[in-house]
RODO-2510 file (C-alpha; in nm, 4 decimals, decimal comma):
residues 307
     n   res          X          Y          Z
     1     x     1,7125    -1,5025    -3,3756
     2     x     1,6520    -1,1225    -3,4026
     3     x     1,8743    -0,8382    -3,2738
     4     x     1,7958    -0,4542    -3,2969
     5     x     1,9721    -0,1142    -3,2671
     6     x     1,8624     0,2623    -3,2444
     7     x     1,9133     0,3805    -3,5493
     8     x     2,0459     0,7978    -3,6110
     9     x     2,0721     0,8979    -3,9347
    10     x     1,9991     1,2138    -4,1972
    11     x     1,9485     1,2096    -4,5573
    12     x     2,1023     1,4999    -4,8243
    13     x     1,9765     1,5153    -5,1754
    14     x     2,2567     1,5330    -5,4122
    15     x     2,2818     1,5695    -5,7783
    16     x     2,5050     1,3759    -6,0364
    17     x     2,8051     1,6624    -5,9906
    18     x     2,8428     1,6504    -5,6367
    19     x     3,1964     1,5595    -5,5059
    20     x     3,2059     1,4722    -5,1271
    21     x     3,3829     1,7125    -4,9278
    22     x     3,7059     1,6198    -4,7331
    23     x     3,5290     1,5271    -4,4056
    24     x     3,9265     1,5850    -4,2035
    25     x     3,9549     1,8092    -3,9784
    26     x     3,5668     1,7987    -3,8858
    27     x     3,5298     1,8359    -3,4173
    28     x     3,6218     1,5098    -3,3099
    29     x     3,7409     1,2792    -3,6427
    30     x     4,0629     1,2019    -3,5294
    31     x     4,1048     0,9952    -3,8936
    32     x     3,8732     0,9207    -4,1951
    33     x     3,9137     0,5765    -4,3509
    34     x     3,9530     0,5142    -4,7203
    35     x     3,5943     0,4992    -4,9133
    36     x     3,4618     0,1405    -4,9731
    37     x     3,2016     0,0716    -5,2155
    38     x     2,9143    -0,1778    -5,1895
    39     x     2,6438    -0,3128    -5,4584
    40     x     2,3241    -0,3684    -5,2066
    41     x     1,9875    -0,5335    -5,3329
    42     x     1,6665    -0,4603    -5,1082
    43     x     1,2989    -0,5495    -5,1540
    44     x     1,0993    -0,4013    -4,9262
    45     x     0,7618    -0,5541    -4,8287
    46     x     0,4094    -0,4283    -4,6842
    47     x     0,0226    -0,5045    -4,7662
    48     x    -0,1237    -0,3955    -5,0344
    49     x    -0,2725    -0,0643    -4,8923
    50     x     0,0907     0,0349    -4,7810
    51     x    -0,0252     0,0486    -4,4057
    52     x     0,3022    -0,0252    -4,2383
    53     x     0,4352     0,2411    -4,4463
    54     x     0,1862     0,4929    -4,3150
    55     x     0,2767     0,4249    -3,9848
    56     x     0,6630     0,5323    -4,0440
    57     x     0,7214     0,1250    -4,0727
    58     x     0,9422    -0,0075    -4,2676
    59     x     1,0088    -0,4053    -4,3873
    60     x     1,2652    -0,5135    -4,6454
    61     x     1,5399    -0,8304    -4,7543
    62     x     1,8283    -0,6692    -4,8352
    63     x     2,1443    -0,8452    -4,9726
    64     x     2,4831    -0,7514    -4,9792
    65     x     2,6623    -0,4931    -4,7329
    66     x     2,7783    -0,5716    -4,4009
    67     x     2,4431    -0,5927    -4,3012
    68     x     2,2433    -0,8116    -4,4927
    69     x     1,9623    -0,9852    -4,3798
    70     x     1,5834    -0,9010    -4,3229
    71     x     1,4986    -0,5735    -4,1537
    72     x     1,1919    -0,3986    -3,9656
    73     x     1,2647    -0,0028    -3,8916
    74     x     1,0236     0,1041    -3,6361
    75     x     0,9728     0,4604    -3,5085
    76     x     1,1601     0,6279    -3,2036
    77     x     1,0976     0,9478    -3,2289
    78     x     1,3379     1,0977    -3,4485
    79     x     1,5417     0,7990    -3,4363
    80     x     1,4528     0,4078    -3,5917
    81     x     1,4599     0,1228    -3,3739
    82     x     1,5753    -0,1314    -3,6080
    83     x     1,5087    -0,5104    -3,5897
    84     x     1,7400    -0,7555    -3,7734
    85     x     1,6938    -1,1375    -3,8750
    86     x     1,9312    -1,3442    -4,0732
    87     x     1,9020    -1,3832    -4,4388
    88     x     1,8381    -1,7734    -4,3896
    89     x     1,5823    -1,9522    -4,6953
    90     x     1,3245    -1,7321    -4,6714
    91     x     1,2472    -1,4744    -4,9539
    92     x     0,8945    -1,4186    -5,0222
    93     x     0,8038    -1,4450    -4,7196
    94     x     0,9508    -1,2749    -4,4290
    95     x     1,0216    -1,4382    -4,0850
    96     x     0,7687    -1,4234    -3,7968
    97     x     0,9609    -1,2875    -3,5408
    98     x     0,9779    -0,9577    -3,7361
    99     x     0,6467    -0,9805    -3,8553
   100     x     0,5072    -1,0349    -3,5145
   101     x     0,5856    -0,6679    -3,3674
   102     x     0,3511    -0,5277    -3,6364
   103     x     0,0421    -0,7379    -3,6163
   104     x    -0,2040    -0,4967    -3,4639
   105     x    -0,0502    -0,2891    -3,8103
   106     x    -0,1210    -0,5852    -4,0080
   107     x    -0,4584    -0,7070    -3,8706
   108     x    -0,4091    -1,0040    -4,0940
   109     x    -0,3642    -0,8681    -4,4250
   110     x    -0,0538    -1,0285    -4,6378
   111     x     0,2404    -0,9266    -4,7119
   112     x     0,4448    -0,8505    -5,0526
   113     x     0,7122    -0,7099    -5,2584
   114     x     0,6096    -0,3366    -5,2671
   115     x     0,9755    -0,1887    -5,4222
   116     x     1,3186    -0,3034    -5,5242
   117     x     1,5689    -0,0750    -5,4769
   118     x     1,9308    -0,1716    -5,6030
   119     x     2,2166     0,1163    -5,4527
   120     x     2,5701     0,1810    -5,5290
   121     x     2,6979     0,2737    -5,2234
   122     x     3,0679     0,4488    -5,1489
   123     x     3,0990     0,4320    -4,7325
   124     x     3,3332     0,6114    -4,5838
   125     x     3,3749     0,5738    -4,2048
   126     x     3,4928     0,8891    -3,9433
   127     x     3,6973     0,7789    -3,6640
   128     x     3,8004     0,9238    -3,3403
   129     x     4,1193     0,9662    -3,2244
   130     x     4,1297     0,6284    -3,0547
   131     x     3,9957     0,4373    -3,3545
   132     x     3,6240     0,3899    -3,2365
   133     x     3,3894     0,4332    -3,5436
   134     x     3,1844     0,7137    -3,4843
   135     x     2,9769     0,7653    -3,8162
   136     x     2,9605     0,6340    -4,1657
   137     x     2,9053     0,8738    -4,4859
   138     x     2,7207     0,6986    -4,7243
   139     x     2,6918     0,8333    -5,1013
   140     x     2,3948     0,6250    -5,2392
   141     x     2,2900     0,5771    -5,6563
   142     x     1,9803     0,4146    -5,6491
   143     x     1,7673     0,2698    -5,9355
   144     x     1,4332     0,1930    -5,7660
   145     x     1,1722    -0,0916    -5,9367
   146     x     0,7920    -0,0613    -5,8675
   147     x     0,5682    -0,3018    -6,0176
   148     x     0,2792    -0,2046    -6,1620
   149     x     0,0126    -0,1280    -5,9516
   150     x    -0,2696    -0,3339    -6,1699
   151     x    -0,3491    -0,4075    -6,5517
   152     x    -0,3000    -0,1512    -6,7960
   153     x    -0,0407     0,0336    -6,5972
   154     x     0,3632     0,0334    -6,6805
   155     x     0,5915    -0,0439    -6,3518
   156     x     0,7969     0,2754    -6,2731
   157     x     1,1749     0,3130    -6,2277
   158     x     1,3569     0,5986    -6,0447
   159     x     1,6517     0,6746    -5,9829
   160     x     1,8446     0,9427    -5,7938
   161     x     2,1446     0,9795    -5,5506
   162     x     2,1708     1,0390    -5,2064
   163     x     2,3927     1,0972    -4,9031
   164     x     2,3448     0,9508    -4,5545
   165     x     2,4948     1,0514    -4,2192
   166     x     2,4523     0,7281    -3,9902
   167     x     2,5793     0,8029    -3,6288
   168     x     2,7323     0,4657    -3,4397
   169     x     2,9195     0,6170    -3,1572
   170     x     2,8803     0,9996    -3,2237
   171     x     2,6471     1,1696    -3,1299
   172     x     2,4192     1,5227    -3,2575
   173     x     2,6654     1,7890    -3,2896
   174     x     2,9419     1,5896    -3,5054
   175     x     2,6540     1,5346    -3,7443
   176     x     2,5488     1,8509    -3,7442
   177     x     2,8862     1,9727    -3,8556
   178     x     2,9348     1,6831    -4,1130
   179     x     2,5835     1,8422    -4,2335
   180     x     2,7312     2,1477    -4,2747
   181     x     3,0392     2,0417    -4,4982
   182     x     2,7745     1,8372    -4,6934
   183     x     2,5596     2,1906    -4,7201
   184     x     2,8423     2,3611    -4,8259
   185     x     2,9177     2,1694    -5,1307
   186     x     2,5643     2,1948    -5,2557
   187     x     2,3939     1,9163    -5,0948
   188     x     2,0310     1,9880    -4,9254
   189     x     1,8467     1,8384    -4,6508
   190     x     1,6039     1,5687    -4,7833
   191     x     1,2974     1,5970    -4,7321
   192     x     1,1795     1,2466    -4,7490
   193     x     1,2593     1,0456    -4,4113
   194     x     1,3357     0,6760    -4,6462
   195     x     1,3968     0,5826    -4,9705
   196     x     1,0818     0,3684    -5,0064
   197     x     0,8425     0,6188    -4,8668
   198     x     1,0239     0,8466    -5,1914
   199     x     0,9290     0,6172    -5,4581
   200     x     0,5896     0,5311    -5,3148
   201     x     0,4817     0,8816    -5,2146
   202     x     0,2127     0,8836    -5,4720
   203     x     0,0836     0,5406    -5,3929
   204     x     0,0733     0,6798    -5,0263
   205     x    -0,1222     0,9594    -5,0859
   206     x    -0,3699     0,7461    -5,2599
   207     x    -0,4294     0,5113    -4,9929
   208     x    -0,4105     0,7327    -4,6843
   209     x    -0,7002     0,9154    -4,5105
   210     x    -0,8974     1,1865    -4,6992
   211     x    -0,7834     1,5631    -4,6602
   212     x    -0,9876     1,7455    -4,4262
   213     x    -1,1704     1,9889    -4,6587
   214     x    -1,2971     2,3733    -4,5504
   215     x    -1,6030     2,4802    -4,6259
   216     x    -1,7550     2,8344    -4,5436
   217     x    -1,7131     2,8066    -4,1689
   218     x    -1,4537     2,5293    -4,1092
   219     x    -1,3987     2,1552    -4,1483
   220     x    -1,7140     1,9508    -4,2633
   221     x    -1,8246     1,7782    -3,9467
   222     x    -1,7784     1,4268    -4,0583
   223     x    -1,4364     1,4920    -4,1931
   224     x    -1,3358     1,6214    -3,8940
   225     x    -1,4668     1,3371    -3,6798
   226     x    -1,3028     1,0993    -3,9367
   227     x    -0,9707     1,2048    -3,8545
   228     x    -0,9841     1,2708    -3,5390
   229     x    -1,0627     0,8739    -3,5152
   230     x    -0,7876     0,8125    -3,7464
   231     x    -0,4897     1,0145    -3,5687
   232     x    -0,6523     0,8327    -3,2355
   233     x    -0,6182     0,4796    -3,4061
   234     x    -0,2834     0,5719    -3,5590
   235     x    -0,2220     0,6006    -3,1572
   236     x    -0,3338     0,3084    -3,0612
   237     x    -0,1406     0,0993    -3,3466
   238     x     0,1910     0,2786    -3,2377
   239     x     0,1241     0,2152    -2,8481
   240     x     0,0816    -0,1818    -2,9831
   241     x     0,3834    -0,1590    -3,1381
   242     x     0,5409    -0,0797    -2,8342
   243     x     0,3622    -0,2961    -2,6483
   244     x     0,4494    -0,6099    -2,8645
   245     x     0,8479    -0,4478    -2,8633
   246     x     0,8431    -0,4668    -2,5149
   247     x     0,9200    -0,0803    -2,4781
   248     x     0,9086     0,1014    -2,1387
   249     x     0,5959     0,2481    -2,0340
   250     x     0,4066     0,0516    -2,3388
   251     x     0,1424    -0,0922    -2,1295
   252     x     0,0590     0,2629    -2,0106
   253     x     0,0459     0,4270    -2,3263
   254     x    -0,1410     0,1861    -2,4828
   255     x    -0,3906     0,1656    -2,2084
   256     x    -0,4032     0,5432    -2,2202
   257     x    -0,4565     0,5093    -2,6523
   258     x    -0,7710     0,2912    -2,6308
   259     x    -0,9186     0,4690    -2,3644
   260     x    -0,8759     0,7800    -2,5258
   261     x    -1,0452     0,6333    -2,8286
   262     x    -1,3002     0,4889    -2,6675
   263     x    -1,4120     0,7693    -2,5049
   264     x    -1,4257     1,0016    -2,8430
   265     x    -1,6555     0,7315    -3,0133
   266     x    -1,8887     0,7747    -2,6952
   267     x    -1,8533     1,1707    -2,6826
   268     x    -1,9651     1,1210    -3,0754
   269     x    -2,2098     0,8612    -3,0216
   270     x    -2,4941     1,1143    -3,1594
   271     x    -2,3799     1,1253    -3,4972
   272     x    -2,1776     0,7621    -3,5426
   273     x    -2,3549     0,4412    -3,6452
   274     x    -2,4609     0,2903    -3,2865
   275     x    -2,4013    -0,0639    -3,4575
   276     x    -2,0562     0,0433    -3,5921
   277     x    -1,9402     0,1665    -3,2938
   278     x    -2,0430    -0,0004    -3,0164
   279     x    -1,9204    -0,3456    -3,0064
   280     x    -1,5959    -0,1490    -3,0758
   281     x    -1,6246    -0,0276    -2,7339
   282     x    -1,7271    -0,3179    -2,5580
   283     x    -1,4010    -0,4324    -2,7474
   284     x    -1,2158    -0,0910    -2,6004
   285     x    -1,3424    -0,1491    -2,2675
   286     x    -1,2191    -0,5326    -2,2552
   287     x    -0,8553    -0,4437    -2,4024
   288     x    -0,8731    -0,1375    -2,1370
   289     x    -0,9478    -0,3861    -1,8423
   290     x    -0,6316    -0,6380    -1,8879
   291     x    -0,4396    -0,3373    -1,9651
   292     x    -0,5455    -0,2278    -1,5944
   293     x    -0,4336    -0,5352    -1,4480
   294     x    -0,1038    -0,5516    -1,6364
   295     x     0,0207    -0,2060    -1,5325
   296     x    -0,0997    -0,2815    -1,1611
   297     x     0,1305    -0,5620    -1,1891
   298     x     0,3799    -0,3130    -1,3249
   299     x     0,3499    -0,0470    -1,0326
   300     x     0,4095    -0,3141    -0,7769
   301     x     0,7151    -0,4605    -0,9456
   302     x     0,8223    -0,1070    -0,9843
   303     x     0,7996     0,0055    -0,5911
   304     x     0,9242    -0,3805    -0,5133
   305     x     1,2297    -0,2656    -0,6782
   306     x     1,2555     0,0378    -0,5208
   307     x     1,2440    -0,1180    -0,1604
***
């Protein structure tokens, strides 16, 4: 059984001598708990090429914490919608319901330990005046495992330390002005949105699409159709995601995605690969047409309702 919540957070970057400022006194604390320390272990999984990753996706086990058990962050905008399963017997392999909201990411390709990340973590929790938790400040050590990538090359370790801001029950402006005590005692806004994405940034940039390079009058042509196609299928993969999460308005937006693609690969017909491309439309056009019927269904329900 799976359950999932919205997750708010922001990241500082700390250094060794950072002391965390008293956080009394902050709008709306009404009482800061003592800080309670945890020893968490989490290996975080993907396919080979990284591609959840890419798409802001993230899968790991994690043990120890209040909150162990297998998890699959997916993006919200600039929140994570976070799905959690049980720890149960399964560690090299993770459970299906979390894999099965990332299939059209997956397309079939298996997944693996990617990263190990093992954190110290001191927690301490901000409370409102009536005792309801409102954030937790988390100051993070983490030693972070890679394997190696193939023969001949060493597995890397990093380490570095960290401080989270997780909202539960507050809300923007108290962490804003926990960000600002954080600030003030020489912490700085990270600029990496996990901790996995950090230690696998260069693997990332290996595997993800070519940069669109200028030449004497602009983009090359077919670098610029090339990601155009990507961002559109990037589109397409999130709208499935949404789709598969049962999200509102995911049957539209993915119906708007593939016709959006498809049309692009016929505007470019001219200089695309006719046999490449076109039972990728026929493919477009079928998804498009039980799309259609799904979000009819979903406009009548929708005025049923209403009457």
């Amino acid at each position: 059984m799976t359950s999932g919540h919205l997750e708010v957070e922001a990241k500082y970057d700390v250094d060794e001598a950072f002391q965390l400022p008293a956080l009394e006194g902050v709008d709306g604390v009404g009482a800061v708990d003592a800080p309670v320390e945890h020893e968490l272990e989490a290996v975080y999984h993907d396919a080979a090429d990284l591609r959840l990753l890419r798409a802001r996706v993230t899968l790991r086990r994690r043990t120890g914490g209040g909150d162990a058990g297998w998890h699959l962050k997916l993006p919200a905008g600039s929140a994570r919608r976070e799905l959690h399963a049980p720890l149960g017997r399964a560690v090299k392999r993770p459970p299906r319901a979390l894999v099965a909201p990332v299939t059209g990411l997956l397309r079939g390709a298996p997944t693996g330990p990617v990263a190990t990340l093992r954190t110290r973590r001191v927690v301490t929790c901000l409370r409102d005046v009536a005792g309801r938790l409102l954030a937790e400040v988390a100051d993070d050590h983490v030693t972070a495992t890679v394997p190696a990538p193939g023969p001949g090359r060493p597995a890397e370790v990093h380490t570095w330390r960290e401080v989270e801001v997780e909202l539960v029950h507050g809300d923007g402006a108290l962490a804003a002005a926990v960000g600002e005590r954080l600030v003030a005692a020489g912490a700085s806004a990270s600029t990496t949105a996990s901790k996995v994405g950090r230690v696998l940034a260069a693997r990332l940039a290996e595997n993800g699409p070519a940069p669109v390079t200028q030449g004497k009058k602009g983009p090359r042509a077919g670098e610029f159709v090339r990601a155009a196609l990507a961002e559109q299928v990037a589109g397409l993969e999130a709208a499935d995601v949404l789709l598969r999460t049962e999200q509102p308005d995911a049957v539209h937006q993915l119906r708007i995605s593939a016709r959006r693609l498809r049309s692009t690969l016929a505007a470019l017909r001219a200089v695309l690969e006719p046999a490449a491309t076109h039972e990728i439309r026929e493919e477009l056009r079928w998804l498009g047409g039980q799309l259609s019927e799904a979000r009819d269904d979903e406009v009548a329900l929708a005025h049923l309702r209403e009457l």
